[in-house]
C-alpha positions in Angstrom: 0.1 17.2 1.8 -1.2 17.6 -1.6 -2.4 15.3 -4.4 -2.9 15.5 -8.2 -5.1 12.9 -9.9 -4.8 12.5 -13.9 -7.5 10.6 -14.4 -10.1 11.2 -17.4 -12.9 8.7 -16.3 -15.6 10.7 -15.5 -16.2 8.2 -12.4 -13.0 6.7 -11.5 -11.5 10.6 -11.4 -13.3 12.5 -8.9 -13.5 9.1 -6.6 -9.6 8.9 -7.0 -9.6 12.5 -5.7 -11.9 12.4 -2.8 -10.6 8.9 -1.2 -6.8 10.3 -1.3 -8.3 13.7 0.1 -10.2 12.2 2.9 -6.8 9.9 3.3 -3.5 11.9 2.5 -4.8 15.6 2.5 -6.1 18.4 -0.6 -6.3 16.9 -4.0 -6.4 18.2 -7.4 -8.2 16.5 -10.5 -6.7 16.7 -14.0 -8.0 14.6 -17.1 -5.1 15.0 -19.6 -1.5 15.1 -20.0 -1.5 18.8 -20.7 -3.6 19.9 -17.4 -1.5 18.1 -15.5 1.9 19.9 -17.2 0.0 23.3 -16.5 -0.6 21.9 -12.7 2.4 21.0 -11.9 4.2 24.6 -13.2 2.3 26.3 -10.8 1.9 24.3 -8.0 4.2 22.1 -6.0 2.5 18.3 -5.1 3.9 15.8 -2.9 2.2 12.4 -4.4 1.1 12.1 -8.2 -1.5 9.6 -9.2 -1.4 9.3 -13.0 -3.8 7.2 -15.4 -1.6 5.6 -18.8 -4.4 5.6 -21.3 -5.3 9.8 -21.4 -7.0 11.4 -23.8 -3.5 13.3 -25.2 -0.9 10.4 -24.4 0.5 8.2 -22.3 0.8 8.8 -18.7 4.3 7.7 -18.2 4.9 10.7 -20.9 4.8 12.6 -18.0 7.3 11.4 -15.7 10.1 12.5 -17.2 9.2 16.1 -16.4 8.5 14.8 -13.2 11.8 13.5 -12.3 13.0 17.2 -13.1 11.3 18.6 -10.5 12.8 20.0 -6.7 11.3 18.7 -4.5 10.5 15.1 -6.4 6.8 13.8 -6.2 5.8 10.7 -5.5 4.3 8.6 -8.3 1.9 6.4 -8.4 0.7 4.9 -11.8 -2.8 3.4 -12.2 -3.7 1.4 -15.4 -5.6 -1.1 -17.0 -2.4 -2.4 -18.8 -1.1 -5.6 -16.3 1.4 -6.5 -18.7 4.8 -7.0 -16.8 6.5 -5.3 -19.9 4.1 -2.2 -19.3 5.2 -2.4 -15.5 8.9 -2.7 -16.4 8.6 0.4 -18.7 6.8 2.5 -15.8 8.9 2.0 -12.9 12.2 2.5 -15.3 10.3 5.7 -16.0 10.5 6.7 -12.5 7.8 5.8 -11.0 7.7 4.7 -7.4 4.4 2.4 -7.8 2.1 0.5 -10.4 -1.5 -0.5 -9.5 -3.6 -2.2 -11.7 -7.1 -1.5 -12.3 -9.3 -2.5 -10.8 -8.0 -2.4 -7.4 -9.4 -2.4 -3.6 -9.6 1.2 -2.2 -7.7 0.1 0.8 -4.6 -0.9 -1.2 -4.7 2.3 -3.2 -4.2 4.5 -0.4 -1.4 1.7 1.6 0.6 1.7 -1.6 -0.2 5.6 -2.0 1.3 6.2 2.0 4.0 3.6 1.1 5.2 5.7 -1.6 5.5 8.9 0.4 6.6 7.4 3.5 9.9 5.9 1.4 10.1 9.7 -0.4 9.8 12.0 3.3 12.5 8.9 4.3 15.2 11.0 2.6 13.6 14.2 3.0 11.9 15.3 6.5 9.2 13.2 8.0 9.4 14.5 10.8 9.6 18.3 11.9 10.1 19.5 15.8 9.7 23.1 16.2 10.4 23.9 20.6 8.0 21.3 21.6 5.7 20.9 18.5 7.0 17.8 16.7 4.8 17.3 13.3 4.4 13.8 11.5 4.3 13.9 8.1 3.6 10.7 7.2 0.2 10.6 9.7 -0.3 14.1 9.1 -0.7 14.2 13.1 1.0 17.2 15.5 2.1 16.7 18.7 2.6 19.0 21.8 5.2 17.4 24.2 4.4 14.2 23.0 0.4 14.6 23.0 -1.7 14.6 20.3 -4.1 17.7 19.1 -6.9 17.8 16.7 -6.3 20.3 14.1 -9.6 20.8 11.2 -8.0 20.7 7.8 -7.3 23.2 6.9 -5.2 24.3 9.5 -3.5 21.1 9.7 -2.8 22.0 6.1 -1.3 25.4 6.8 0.5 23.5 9.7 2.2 21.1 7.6 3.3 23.5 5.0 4.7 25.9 7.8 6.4 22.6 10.1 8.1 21.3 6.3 9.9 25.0 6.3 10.2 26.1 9.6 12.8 28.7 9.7 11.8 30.0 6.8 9.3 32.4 5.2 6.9 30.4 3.5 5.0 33.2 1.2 1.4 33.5 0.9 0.9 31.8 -2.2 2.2 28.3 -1.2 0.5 28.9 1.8 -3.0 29.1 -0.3 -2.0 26.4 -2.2 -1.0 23.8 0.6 -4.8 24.7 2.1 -6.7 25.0 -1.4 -7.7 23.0 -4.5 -7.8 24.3 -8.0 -11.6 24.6 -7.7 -12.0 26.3 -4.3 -13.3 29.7 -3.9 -10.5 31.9 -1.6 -11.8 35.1 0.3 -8.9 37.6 0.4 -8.1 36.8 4.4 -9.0 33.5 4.3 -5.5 32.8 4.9 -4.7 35.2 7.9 -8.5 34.0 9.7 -6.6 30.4 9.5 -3.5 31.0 10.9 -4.9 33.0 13.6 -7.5 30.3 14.7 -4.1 27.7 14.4 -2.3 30.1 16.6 -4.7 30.1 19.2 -5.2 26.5 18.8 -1.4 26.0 18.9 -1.5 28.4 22.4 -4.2 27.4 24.0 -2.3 23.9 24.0 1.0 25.0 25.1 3.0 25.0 22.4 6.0 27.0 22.2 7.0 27.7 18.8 5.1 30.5 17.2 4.0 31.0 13.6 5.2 35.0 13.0 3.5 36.9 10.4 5.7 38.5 7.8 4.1 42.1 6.2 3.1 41.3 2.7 5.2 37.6 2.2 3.5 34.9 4.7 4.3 33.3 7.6 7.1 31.9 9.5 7.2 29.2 11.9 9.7 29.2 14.5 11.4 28.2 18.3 11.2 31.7 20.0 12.0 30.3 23.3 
């Protein structure tokens, strides 16, 4: 899973970022209209929390271009501005939620599972490779029906490989399931990962294997 937060309050924004990361997975901090334009062309995000008042616009400005975008993000808009005219004009936007500042930390991140529970309803929320079935809306895997603990960022990796399994999923989505914007990467950090989720993965029985692929990725898959 992976979050962007357009926020420019020097408080509000990293405290957006680190309660969705410690809830939903990585997050990624923006503070105008035009950062977050330059995130998402380079990176793919499943849940967008966007401020209105930014420095260079509007929020909503941005979800047209969000609506454009395959697979769709979630949206969640954050504002100041109760007015139910300002509502109205959000949600005809497109987006999927409207929370008005100030609001309880617990109701940020139920309304911010809420909106991608009803977005992975119509896409995949749930992936079974052999007998690893992974949940995306607890971000939880499962091994013939038990449970495994799985550090972050290999649960990260997980998730990015269980959303595409049967397919190659290339190094660089890889990096940026498991990375923010601001993290340092060591050149194998990606292979030291996947071979500590393999082991993990083996070492519990699973039966679907994560293949590597020469200089693309990684591929999960049932090699039974």
């Amino acid at each position: 899973m992976r979050l962007l937060v357009v926020e420019d309050d020097e408080q509000l924004g990293p405290w957006l970022k680190s309660e969705l990361a410690g809830a939903l997975g990585g997050a990624d901090l923006v503070t105008t209209l035009d950062e977050a334009l330059a995130a998402i062309s380079v990176r793919q995000f499943d849940l967008i929390v966007v401020d209105r008042r930014l420095p260079d616009g509007d929020g909503v400005e941005l979800l047209a271009r969000l609506k454009q975008l395959q697979p769709r993000p979630g949206v969640l808009v954050l504002t100041a501005l109760d007015d139910p005219n300002d509502i109205a004009r959000a949600l005809d936007a497109g987006a999927d939620d409207y929370l008005a500042k100030p609001f309880e930390p617990i109701e940020l991140i139920a309304r911010a599972k809420a909106v991608i529970r009803r977005l992975q309803l119509d896409q995949r929320g749930r992936v079974t490779v052999a007998n690893l079935m992974f949940d995306s809306t607890s971000r939880m895997a499962y091994i013939d029906g038990e449970p495994i603990v799985i550090p972050r960022r290999e649960l990260a990796l997980l998730e990015a490989l269980a959303r595409r399994s049967g397919q190659v999923v290339l190094r660089d989505t890889l990096e940026a399931a498991a990375y923010g914007f601001d993290d340092e990467i060591q050149s194998n950090a990606i292979d030291a990962h996947i071979s500590r989720l393999r082991k993990r993965l083996r070492d519990n029985g699973c039966l679907a294997s994560i293949k590597p692929l020469r200089g693309l990725g990684y591929l999960l898959c049932d090699t039974r």
